[in-house]
DOVO-739790 format. One line per 2 residues: for each residue x, y, z of C-alpha. Coordinates in pm, whole numbers. Layout:
<atoms>
X,Y,Z; ...
</atoms>
This chain:
<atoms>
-2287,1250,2205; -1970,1397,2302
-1879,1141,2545; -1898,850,2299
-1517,676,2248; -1414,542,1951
-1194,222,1889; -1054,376,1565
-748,581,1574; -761,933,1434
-553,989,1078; -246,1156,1146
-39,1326,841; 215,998,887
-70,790,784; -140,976,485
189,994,390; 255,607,419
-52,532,212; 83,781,-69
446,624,-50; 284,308,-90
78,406,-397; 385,538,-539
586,203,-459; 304,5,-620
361,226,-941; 772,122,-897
689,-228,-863; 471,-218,-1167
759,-82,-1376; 1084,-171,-1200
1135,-446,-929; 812,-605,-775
952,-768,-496; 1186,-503,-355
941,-224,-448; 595,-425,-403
693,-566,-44; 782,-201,105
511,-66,-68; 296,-318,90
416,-276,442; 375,138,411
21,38,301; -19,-144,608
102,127,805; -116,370,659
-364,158,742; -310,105,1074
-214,484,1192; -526,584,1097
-587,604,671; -830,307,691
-966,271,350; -687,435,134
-412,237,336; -596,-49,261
-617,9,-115; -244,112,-153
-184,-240,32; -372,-416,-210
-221,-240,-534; 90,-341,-404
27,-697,-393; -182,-676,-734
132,-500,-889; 363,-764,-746
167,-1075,-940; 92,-836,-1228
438,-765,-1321; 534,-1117,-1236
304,-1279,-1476; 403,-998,-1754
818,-1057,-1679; 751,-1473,-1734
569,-1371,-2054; 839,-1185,-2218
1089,-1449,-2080; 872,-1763,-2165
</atoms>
């Protein structure tokens, strides 16, 4: 049992952190600037993901990109 290798990388503190930053960017690009704030946050989410914080990096990923249309759609309402 001990001598079974896995494919998927360990989480390392540097994932955790990216997936946090990029839950925190997906909050900024919700109430500031969605493409500055929603495309790094995005790419941290990634990150996350990738280092190690499968399922959270994941998530912070996709609240990124669901902040970026969300606060699109509510900026062309009060415009339009």
């Amino acid at each position: 049992m001990a001598n079974i290798h896995s494919t998927a990388r360990p989480r390392t503190n540097a994932a955790r952190i990216c997936t946090i930053v990029g839950f925190v960017f997906a909050v900024l690009a919700l109430l500031l600037n969605p493409l500055i704030f929603g495309v790094i946050g995005l790419v941290l989410g990634i990150v996350g993901a990738v280092l190690g914080d499968k399922p959270l990096g994941w998530y912070a990923a996709a609240a990124n990109v669901v902040a970026i249309f969300l606060s699109l759609l509510i900026v062309n309402a009060i415009v339009n």
